[in-house]
N, C-alpha and C positions, 0 to 999 in steps of 0.2 A: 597544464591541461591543454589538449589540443584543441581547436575551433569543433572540429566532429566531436569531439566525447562533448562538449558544452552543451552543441545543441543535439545531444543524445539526451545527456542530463538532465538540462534546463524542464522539460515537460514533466518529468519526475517529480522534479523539486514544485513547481507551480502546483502540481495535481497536491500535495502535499502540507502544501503551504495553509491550508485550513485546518482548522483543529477537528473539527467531526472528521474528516479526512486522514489524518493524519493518527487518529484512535480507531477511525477504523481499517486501517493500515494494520497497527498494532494486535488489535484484538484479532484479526482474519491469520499473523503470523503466529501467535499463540496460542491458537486455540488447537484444540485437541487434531491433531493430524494434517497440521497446515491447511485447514479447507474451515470453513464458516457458511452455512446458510443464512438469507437473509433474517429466516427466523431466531437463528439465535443470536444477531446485532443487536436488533431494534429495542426490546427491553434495557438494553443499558444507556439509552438515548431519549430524552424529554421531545422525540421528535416523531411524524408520522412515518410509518413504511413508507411510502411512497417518498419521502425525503432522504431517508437510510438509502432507497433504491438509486434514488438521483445518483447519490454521491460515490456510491459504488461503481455506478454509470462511468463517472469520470475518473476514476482510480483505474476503473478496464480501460476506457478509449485512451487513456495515456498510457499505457502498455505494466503498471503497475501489478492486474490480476488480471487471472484470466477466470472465466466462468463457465457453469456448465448447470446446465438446466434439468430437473429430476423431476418430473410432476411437475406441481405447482411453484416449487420453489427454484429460485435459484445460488446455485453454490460457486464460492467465488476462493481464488487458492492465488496465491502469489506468485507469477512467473520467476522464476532463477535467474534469468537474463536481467532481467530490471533489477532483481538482489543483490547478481555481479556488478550491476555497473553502480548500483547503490554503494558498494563495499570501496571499487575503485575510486570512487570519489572521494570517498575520506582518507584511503592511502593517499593519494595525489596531494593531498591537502595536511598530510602529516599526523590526519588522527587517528590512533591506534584502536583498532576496531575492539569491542569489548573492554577498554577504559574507561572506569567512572571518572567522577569527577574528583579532581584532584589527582588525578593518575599523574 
């Protein structure tokens, strides 16, 4: 891996690196049509909206999502770019994307 893809990466992985983060990563890529409203995170979370919203905060400013505001709510979708460079990373790294474990 070269010095640029690192610190292309490295903010990814940091934003990442918390578990409500890192679920809500998950949950916003699987949810019906790659797109999540804040309202439909926060019930799977023991936590306030406004702390769902933090965290989505810093999954956007790290170039993770991107977001788009409808009303009252706002709707956050996963940029591609950050997905490719998510994918590249575990190529670089020898792990075949889509292998469980024990693969």
């Amino acid at each position: 891996m070269s010095e640029i893809q690192a610190n292309q990466v490295a903010p990814l992985l940091k934003a990442l690196a918390d578990p409500v983060r890192l679920r809500l990563m998950s949950m916003v890529l699987s949810h019906e049509g790659g797109e999540a409203c804040v309202c439909d995170l926060t019930p799977a979370f023991d936590l306030s909206q406004p702390t769902i919203s933090h965290h989505l905060k810093v999954l956007h400013e790290s170039g993770l999502l991107d977001r788009q505001k409808r009303g009252v709510w706002v709707y956050y979708q996963a940029r591609p770019e950050a997905m490719e460079a998510m994918v590249k990373l575990f190529e670089t790294v020898g792990v075949p994307i889509g292998a469980g474990a024990g693969a």
